[in-house]
Phi, psi and omega in degrees: 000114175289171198294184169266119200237154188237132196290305227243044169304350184297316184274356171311347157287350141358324199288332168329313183325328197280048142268319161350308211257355161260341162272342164264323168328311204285327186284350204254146202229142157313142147259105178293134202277131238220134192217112172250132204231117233270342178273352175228040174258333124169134137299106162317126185287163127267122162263181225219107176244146180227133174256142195248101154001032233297147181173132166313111156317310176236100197241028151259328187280326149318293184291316183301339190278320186293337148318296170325313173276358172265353195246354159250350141285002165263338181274041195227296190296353163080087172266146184212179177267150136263100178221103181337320167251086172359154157269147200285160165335125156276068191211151208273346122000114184291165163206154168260127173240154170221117173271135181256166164217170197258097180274000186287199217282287220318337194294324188289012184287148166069228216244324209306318171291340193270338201246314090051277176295307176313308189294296204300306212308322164317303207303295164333318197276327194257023165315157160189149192335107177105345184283147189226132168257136165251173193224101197257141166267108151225182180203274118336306194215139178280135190214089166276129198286317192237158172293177155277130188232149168273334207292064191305329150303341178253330149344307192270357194262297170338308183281342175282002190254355200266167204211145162295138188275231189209005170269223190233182186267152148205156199240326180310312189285326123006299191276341182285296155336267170328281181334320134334271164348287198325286202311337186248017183279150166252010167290142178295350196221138193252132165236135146249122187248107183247112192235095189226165167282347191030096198264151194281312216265022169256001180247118155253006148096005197292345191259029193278327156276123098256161158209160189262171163294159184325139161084354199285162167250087183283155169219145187250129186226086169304100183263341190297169207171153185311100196221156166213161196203137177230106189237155197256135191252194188303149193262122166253166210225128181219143167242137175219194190249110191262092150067026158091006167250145162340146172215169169210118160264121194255139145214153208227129177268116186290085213258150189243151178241325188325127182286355191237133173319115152221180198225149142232125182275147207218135190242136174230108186264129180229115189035084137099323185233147176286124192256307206216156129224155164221160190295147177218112147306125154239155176292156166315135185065028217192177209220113156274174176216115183279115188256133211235132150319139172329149123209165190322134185269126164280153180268182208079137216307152180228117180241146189223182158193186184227122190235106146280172170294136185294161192206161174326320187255133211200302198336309228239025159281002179224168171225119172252168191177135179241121180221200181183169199286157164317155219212145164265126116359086183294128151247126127280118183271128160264125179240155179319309178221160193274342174257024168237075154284317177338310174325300205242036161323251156357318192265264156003282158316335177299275179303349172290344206253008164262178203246332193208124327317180169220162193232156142228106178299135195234115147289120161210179208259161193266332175298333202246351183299151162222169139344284186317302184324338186278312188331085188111343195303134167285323211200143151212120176251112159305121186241103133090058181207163164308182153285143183279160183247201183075228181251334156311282274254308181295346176270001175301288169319312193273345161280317123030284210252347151308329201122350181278202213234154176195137185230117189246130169234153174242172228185167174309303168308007168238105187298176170281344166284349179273039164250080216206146174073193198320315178306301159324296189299351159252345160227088175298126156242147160306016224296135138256190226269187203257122168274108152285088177290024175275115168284168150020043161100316174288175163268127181253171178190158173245175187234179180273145183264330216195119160217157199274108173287328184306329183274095194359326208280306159319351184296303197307352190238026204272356161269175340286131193305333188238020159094006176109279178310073169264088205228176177260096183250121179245356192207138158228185170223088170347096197240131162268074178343150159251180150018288184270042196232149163210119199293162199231324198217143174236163140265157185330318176263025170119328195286154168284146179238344202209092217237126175235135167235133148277160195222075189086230173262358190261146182265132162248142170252152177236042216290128179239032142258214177240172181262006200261187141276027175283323215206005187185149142223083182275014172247029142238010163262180210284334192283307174332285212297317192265349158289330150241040154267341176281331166285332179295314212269291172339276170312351180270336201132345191132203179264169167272356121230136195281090169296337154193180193223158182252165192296153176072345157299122173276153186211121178319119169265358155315287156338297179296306185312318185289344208271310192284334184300132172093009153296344178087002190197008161245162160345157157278162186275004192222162170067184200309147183216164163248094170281096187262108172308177186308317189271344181111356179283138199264141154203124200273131171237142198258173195328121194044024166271179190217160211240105186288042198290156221243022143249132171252153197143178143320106169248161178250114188270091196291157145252126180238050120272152173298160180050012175300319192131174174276181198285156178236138195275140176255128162271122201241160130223166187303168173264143136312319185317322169307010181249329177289146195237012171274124203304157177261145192281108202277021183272323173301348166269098186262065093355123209238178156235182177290185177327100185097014168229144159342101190272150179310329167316297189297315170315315178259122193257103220289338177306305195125355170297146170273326144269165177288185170298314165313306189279359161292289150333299157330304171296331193250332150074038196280342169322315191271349132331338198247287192332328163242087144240293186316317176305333189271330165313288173272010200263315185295327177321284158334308190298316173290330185304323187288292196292328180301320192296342194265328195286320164312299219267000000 
């Protein structure tokens, strides 16, 4: 319990009054009843002085009048607790409180969770007959552990079970949840008690309408505090060459919160054993990078990490990552004729000169296709030709609606009418006829205008001012995406350039123009080789080893397995799997589902078929961002409540309190407690005065 605060100290001088009753106690005399005797009326008085002892008589009668009046200047001065968690309303009034409490990583800094538990446990504690609580866990994603309850024992058996995780803060779903709660409660009084470090990078403003019901109270149990962190981000992985063997070089980026230059070490561990360490300066505030020798890549799955010397945040000091020597990629290209080698000119070399994955490309003329040809393709891009019909064409579709890739560029030969059979029939398109951006006789062109920076394919160009694509477009083929389609690229005037439908479990891309220099010539800039080694890679499924994905990110597990596949020692890409976490928690994923995990470390991905293969291993890690610990400003939660209540905004207070003094004092009301206590004081006074008064006489 924290100390004692007063809204209104100015009337505690009141307490001066408790002099009164000391001063007539001290002055006040018996008065003797006087007999006038008609035979000495007269004798001359002579007076007469007598000195009296003076001393309080009745000192119970004392003490209750100097109680009464101190107990009514202090409830006139408006007294309250200054206590982080307030004590709850003193009202006769049922209430809904709902806790929220902040389970992400960041909470494990210090002290904070212990502090934390300690904060909810107060809240628990202030319950009172008919109030009833719940107890929300969050972090990403919001979990009330109990229903709303009266039951304050199973509320505190939950909150001891409860633990910081291993995700990032978010504060909307947590506030969203409570709104819920609120909303469907029939108690007259709404409380939310929010007990966070309230880290600035957990408000993304999405809940800036939310509002609560009328009347609600919010309180802020501020854990921030003066902190620093040192977090190991995602491991990149680049491969060369070593003494004429594969070799892999890892370095890993360091990000500092510390307002002062400090230096740490970094370990880089490969199956188990310490490969290097080095010294890493990192600046204030600021981001270093640990760079690690080459060194042979083995075969077979490779698990690693990058470790510093532990800090208060001890979580989010390590990375894992899983990788393998690269796997080649089977690719088919169908081109128009077996003599328009020119055609996949461009295309052929692009692809021979990437590494991870790396392909091996197979040409055939669309006159010369079979079935068979289909057989094992990670990707087949159609280069400027129809879809094939027949029995190719169902075994097209059916790589397709399995999971492979298919990549269409277009070209003269592929008219608008020829989108046509098995193929059409699981990606229906739109095709129209070829836009000639040549004016009046002269040459004209267009450009790529716009592209979804946001997409894997788009990374290598996401710094560049004009998306990357920079060519010359002289021909296009007019396409109407449906529904299920999502354009990825645009040209300057609007047309789609870049189109992905998904398909079964399979990706189709459509480019709608050509890979050739016939109709463009973005395959002499510069842009071309990483551009369709990231589209090529994108359509086939991904990289070819995932080195690790962070917690609460979904991932195919199907998918991943096939990514690892030809490593030589994993699982299929297909059918039921058992996902065992860091701690040992099982979870079953059926057939193409995919899997959120909510630990960082290593999971072990089972196949429970039989005769699948052993197991694959997954690296999960914490987001670094949750390591910056600067508190948030509370003016950025523009969070309103509804009509006629208090908005959170005005409540949460960037000092870190949770409330001012008016609304703490306003919550707690200890005044009119101490007021009719004076009042029962002084109503009781006569009464003792009169019996003192009888007993004398």
């Amino acid at each position: 319990m924290g100390p004692l605060g007063w809204l209104a100290p100015a009337l505690l001088a009141g307490l001066a009054a408790l002099a009164v009753p000391i001063v007539l106690h001290l002055l006040q005399r018996e008065r003797r009843q006087v007999v006038e005797f008609p035979s000495l009326m007269f004798l001359r008085r002579i007076p007469q002085e007598t000195t009296r002892r003076r001393r309080i008589r009745h000192p119970l009668l004392l003490a209750l009048r100097l109680l009464a009046l101190a107990l009514l200047a202090f409830a006139f001065a408006r007294p309250f607790l200054r206590d982080r968690v307030a004590a709850l309303p003193v009202t006769r009034e049922s209430r809904e409180v709902v806790i929220l409490l902040d389970r992400s990583y960041s909470m494990g800094y210090g002290d904070r969770w212990s502090r934390a538990v300690a904060a909810a446990a107060q809240a628990v504690d202030g319950l009172r007959g008919g109030d009833r609580g719940t107890l929300v866990l969050f972090d990403e994603i919001a979990e009330a552990v109990t229903s709303p309850t009266d039951d304050a024992a199973l509320l505190r058996s939950q909150l001891s079970r409860a633990r910081p995780g291993a995700a990032a803060t978010r504060y909307t779903p947590a506030l969203r949840m409570a709104r819920d709660i609120l909303t469907e409660s029939d108690r007259s009084r709404r409380e939310v008690v929010v007990v966070s470090d309230f880290q600035r990078a957990g408000w993304d403003g999405s809940a800036d309408d939310l509002r609560l019901p009328a009347g609600t109270v919010v309180q802020r149990v501020d854990l921030s505090g003066p902190a620093g962190d040192v977090a190991v981000a995602n491991p990149e992985l680049t491969r060369s060459e070593l003494d004429g063997r594969e070799a892999l070089t890892v370095s890993a980026r360091l990000h500092s919160t510390f307002p002062e230059p400090t230096t740490r070490s970094a370990t880089l561990e490969l199956n188990g054993r310490a490969m290097e360490t080095v010294e890493v300066a990192l600046p204030a505030t600021g981001t270093a990078v640990a760079n690690f020798a080459p060194v042979a890549l083995p075969p077979g799955v490779l698990r690693g990490v990058v470790r510093l010397d532990s800090d208060a945040l001890a979580i989010n000091d390590t990375a894992h990552f899983v990788t393998a020597r690269p796997r080649r990629l089977s690719v088919l290209v169908v081109q128009p004729t077996a003599s328009a080698a020119r055609t996949s000119l461009y295309l052929g070399r692009a692809l021979d000169l990437a590494q991870d994955p790396a392909y091996d490309v197979t040409v055939r003329s669309a006159s010369a296709l079979a079935p068979a040809d289909l057989e094992g393709r990670a990707l087949v891009i159609l280069n400027d030709v129809a879809p094939p019909q027949g029995a190719t064409g169902r075994r097209l579709a059916a790589h397709l609606t399995a999971g492979g890739g298919m990549v269409v560029a277009s070209g003269e030969s592929s008219g608008r009418a020829r989108w046509t059979g098995p193929v059409a029939d699981v990606a229906p398109l739109e095709l129209g006829a070829v836009r000639d951006l040549g004016t009046g006789g002269a040459v004209g062109y267009g450009s790529v205008g716009s592209v979804d920076r946001a997409h894997v394919i788009f990374a290598p160009f996401r710094d560049a001012r004009d998306g990357g694509i920079a060519a010359r477009i002289l021909r296009y083929r007019e396409l109407r995406p449906d529904t299920a389609a999502r354009v990825l690229a645009s040209f300057d005037d609007g047309a789609p350039a870049l189109v992905e439908r998904a398909v079964g479990r399979g990706r189709l891309l459509i480019w709608t123009s050509s890979l050739d220099n016939d109709w463009t010539d973005l395959p002499l800039q510069p842009a071309f080789l990483p551009f369709m080694h990231e589209l090529a890679r994108y359509a086939a499924g991904g990289t070819a080893s995932v080195a690790s994905v962070q917690v609460g990110q979904r991932i195919g597990v199907g998918r991943y397995a096939a990514e690892l596949a030809g490593a030589g020692d994993v699982g299929s890409s297909t059918g039921r799997w058992l996902a065992v976490s860091p701690s040992g928690a099982r979870e079953e994923i059926a057939d193409g589902g995919a899997l959120s995990p909510r630990e960082s470390g290593v999971y072990e991905l089972r196949p429970m078929d039989a005769d699948a293969g052993p197991a694959v291993p997954l690296a999960v890690n914490v987001d670094p961002a949750e390591g910056d610990l600067t508190p948030l400003d509370s003016a950025a939660m523009g969070m309103r409540a509804e009509e006629g209540a208090a908005s959170v905004n005005d409540m949460l207070r960037a000092s870190g309190t949770a409330l001012t003094d008016a609304e703490r004092e306003g919550r707690q009301s200890l005044w009119w407690p101490l007021l009719a206590l004076a009042a029962l004081l002084l109503a009781g006074e006569p009464l003792l005065a009169n019996r003192l008064a009888t007993r004398t006489r």
